[in-house]
Structure formats: C-alpha cells, structure tokens
N, C-alpha and C positions, 0 to 999 in steps of 0.2 A: 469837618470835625474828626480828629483821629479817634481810632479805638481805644484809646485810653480813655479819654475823654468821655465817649461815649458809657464805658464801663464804671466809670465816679458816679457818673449820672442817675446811669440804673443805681449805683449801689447805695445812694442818697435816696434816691426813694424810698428802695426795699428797707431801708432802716427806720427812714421816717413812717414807714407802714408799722414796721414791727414794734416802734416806741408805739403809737398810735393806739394797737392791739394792747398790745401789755398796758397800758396809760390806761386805756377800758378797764382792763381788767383788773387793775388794783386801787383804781377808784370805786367799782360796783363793788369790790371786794368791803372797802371800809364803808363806805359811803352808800349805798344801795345794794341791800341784803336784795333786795326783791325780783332787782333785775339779774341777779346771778342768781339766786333761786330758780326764775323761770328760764333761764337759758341749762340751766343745771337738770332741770326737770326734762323741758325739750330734747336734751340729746340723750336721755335713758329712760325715754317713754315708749311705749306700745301700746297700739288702741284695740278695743272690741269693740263693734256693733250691739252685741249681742249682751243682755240686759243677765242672762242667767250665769254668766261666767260669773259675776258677783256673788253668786250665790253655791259653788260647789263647794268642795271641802277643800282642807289644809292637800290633800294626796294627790286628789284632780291639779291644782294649784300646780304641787312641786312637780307631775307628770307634765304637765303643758306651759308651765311657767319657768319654772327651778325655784318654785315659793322658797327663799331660805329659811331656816328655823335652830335654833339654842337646840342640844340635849339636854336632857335631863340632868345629866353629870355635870356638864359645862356650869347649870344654872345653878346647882348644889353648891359646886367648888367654888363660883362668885361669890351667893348671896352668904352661904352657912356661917364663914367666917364675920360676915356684918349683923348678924342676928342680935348677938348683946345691944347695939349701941343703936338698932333702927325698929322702933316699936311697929311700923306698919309690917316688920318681918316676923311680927310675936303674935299673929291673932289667933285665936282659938276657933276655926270654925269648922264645925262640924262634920262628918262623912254623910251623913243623909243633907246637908244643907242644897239648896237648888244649886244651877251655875250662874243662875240671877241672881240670887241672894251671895254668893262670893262675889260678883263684879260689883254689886253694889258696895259690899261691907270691903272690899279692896280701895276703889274710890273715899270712902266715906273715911277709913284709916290714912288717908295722906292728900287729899284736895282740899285747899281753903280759897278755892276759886284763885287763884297764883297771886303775882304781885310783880316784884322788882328783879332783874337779871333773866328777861327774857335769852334761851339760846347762851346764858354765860355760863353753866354750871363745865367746869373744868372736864369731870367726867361723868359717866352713870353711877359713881357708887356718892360720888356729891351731891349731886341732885337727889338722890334717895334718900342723907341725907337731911338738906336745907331746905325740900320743898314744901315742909310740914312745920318748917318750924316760926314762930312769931305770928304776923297775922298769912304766911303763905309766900312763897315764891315761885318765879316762871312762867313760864305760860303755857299754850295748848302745846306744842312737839314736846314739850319739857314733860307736861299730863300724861301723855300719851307714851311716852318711853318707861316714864316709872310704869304705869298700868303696863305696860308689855311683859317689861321684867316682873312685875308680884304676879300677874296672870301665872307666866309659865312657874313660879313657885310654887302659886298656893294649886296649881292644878286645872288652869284653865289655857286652850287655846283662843288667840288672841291676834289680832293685826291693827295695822293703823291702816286709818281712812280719811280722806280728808275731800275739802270744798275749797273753793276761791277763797281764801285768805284765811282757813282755820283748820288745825286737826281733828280728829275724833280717834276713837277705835271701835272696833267693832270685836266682839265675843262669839265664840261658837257656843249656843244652847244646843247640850246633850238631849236635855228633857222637851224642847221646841224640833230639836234636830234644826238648826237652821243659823244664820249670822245674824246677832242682836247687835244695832247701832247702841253707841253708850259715849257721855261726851265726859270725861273724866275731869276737864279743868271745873264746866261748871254742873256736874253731878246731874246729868241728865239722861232720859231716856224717850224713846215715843210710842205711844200704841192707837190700833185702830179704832176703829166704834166698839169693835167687839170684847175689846182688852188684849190682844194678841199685841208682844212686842214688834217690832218694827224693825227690818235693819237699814242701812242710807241709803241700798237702794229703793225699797218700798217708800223708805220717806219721804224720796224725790218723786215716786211718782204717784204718795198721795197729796204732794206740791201741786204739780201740775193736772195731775185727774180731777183736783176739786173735794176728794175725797173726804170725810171727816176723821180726824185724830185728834189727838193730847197728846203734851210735854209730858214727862213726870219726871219733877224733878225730888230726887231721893237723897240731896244734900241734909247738912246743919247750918248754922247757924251762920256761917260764914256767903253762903251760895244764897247770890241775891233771886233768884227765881224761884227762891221757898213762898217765896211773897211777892214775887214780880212773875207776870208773864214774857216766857222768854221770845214771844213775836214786837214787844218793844224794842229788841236789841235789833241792831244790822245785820247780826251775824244769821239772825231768822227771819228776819220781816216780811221775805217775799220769795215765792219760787224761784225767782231767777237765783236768790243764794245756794242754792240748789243744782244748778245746770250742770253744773261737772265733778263729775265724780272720779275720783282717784281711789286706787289701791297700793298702798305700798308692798313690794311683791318680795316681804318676809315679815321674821318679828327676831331676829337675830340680835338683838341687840347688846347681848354679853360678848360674843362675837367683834360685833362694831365697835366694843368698849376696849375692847384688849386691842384690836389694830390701833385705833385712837391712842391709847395709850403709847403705843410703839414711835408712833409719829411726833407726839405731840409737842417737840420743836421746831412744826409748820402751821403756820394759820389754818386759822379752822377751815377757810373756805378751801384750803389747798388739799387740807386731810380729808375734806367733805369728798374732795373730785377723786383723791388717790386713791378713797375708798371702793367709790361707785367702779373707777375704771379698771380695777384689781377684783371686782365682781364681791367684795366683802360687804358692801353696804348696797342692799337691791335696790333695783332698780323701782321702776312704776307702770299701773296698768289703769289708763284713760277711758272711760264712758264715751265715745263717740258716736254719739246718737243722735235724734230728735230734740233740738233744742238747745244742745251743747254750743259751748260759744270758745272756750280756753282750745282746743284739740286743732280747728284750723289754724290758731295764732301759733299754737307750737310748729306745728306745722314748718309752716312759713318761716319761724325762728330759725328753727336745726335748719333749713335747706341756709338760711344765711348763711350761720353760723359756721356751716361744714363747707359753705361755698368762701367765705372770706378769710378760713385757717388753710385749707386747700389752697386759696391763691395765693396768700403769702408764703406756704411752704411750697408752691412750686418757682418764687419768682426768689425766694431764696436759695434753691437750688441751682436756678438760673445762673446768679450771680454767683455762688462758689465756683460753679463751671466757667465762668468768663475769666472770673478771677486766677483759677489755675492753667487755662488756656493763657491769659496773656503772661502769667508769670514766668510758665513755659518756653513762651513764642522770645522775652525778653532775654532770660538764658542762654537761648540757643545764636538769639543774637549779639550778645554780648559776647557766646564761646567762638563764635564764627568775624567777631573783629580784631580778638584777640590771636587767633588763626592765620590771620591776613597779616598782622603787625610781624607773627612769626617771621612768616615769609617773607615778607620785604626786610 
C-alpha cells in the first residue's frame, strides 16, 4: 500500500469521526436538550465534600469560587427603563418589610406556576415580560432567572439551586443570617418542626435524616399546592429527589442577557457554550457526598468527553501533518523530474 494510500485512509476516518462528533452534537442540540445539558454541566462543574460550603455567603463564594454577580448600576440601567410596561417592577414594598416577605411578594408578583415556551423566551427583558402574562408561561430556569433579576432589584441577594431535573433559588435571609430555599415557579418554601426556614441543603438532609418538616407554599390561586400537597408531585415524593445538589456559582444574569444579546445569531446551545467558556455565564458547584449519585456519572462524562475531543483533535492534527508532508515530499518530486528532463 503506498503512502498515499495509506494517508486517504487515515483521512476518511478522521472525517468520518469528525461528521460523527458534530452529527452528536447537533442532534443533542435540537433533539436532546438533556444530553447536552448534562454533558454541558459535566465540563464546568466542580465538586465539594463538604456540606457548609453551601451555606457561606455571597463574599466567601466570590473569594473561593469567582461567585459572579450584576451591580447595582448594571441592574438599574437594565430594569429602570422596563418599569412602565412590567408591573412586577412597580411593587410598593416596604423598608421595614422582612427579606421573606420580599421573596415571597417577588414570587407572588409574576409566578402563575408557568405554562408553554419552556427555555423559548428570546431574552431576559421577555421573559419578564410574558411570564406573567395569561394563565403563565415557562418553567423552572425561566422562574428562576426572573426571581434572580427582581431579587437584585427590589434588594435581595439571590442564586439558583437546583436538583435532578428542576431549578430552585435560594435567597440570603439578613434577619435568619443564612440561605432560604424558595421554589418560585411553584411558590414554595420549607421549614422545620420548629418553624425555622430551611435552605436545600437542610432540606436534603431533613430528606434523608427522617427529620420532620413542611411545604409552605405562599402562592395564589394559580399554584396547585395551595390545595395539593406538594409530596404528590415527582419533583418531591422521595429523598432520592434530593441526592444532588448544585449550585450555580453566580446570579449575573443582566450580564448573561447583554452577551446573549451580542450573539444571538447563534443557537441557543452554541451561545449557552460560548458563554460558559468566555467565563460570562458561571459555571457550577456539585454536593459530592453521601448518597449522591449525578457527581460520579459527570465524572465519567467529562473524562469521555475530554478523552474523545482530545482524540479527534490530535488525529486531525495527525492528518494535516501527513497531508503537508506528502504534499511536500510530491513538490520536491515533481521539481526534481522536472530537473532531470532539464538535463537530458
């Protein structure tokens, strides 16, 4: 077999590898949000052991983390100009109010438990918006981004938190000094035997401690848990819903709205990646604990994942080097017959 030969050979692979790659990944792109979620997750995740990192503040966070965060300015200059046209930007609540009583009356002014366009809303100042309007639209990331952005408005800090298959946020209580879980699509909260709020870490481990608590849910009329108990649903029914706990490690999301915007004639999944790997859209911090069960399978993802982008970009390295070696080696032979015809 000559080297030519051998060099189509390779280079029919390497390409059928490469369509292969891409073939994945703009099927998972349209076709399977979840598998490009969790592989998306996998490569900008980091894990702790340790149960209290969940629990320090916004400062600890941005020292050991780079938690990123809106200014104040930032958040003013977005929302001020939507205040006319977006009544949840108009509530009147008071300077003695708790930081409970604003995440609830925040929640309460634009959750109707969501509806249709999961994940469509074009940008943040839409979703702020359409989420409210008719019987509700969106779902939990959708809850979760609005509640980020009115937090840092009406004067609350704020992050998302999430579990196997659903978001939350979580609020910093001044007056508890501590992180309150809070589930904004369906106007939820937890507390102990004692009435103390709860945040998702405690609430996982009064899942699995056996511990006793309550829902409370602080919706209208809209939120089926005013009158349902919310261990019906899947999203609660059992500790294992529970096992893993994420942190998303900022609340940036004015930020993430204006890059979005800059991009946004690339697919969402593409502006999703361009964001995370330009460090505008933060990353995430994984519960790898006792019990956990998501944190080995990432695991195991990223080592694919990073092992079969790694091999295709070294074996297409390969083959431009073969390729300009032989185109070379052909040159020199082609200048070297031309040479020889001289002479004769």
């Amino acid at each position: 077999m000559t080297e030519r030969n051998v060099v189509r050979k390779i280079a029919v692979a390497i390409v059928a590898a490469n369509l292969a790659l891409a073939g994945w990944l703009a099927y998972a792109a349209w076709r399977d949000a979840a598998a490009l979620m969790a592989v998306r997750q996998a490569l900008f995740t980091t894990y702790t052991s340790d149960r209290n990192t969940f629990a320090v503040g916004v400062g600890e966070l941005k020292r050991a983390y780079g938690f990123k965060t809106d200014s104040s300015r930032e958040v003013r200059e977005f929302l001020a100009p939507l205040e006319p046209e977006i009544p949840c930007l108009r509530l009147a609540l008071p300077d003695t109010m708790s930081d409970r009583g604003r995440a609830t009356s925040i929640v309460r002014a634009f959750s109707k438990e969501g509806g249709p366009g999961c994940g469509d809303f074009r940008n943040l100042e839409q979703a702020l918006i359409m989420i409210a309007r008719d019987q509700g639209y969106g779902c939990c990331s959708d809850h979760t981004e609005v509640f980020l952005a009115l937090a840092s408005w009406y004067g609350l800090i704020a992050r998302e938190v999430h579990k196997e298959g659903h978001s939350f946020a979580e609020y910093y209580d001044r007056q508890a000094r501590k992180w309150v879980w809070i589930d904004p699509e369906y106007a939820l909260m937890a507390a102990d035997a004692g009435g103390a709020y709860l945040s998702l870490m405690e609430l996982r481990q009064h899942y699995y401690g056996g511990e006793a608590f309550r829902f409370i849910c602080f919706g209208t009329a809209y939120h089926r848990f005013t009158h349902e108990d919310p261990r019906t649903m899947a999203y609660f029914d059992a500790r294992e819903d529970f096992a893993d706990i994420i942190m998303t490690l900022g609340n940036n999301v004015v930020e993430q709205d204006r890059f979005d915007r800059k991009v946004s004639f690339l697919p969402k999944p593409a502006r999703q990646l361009l964001a995370l790997v330009s460090g505008v859209q933060p990353g995430y911090l994984m519960y790898d604990g006792p019990g956990t069960a998501l944190a080995p399978r990432y695991r195991t993802l990223r080592t694919v994942v990073v092992t079969t982008v790694s091999a295709v970009a070294i074996a297409d390295a390969v083959l431009l080097l073969a390729f300009v070696r032989a185109r070379t080696r052909r040159r020199r032979e082609s200048a070297s017959k031309v040479g020889e015809r001289a002479i004769v």
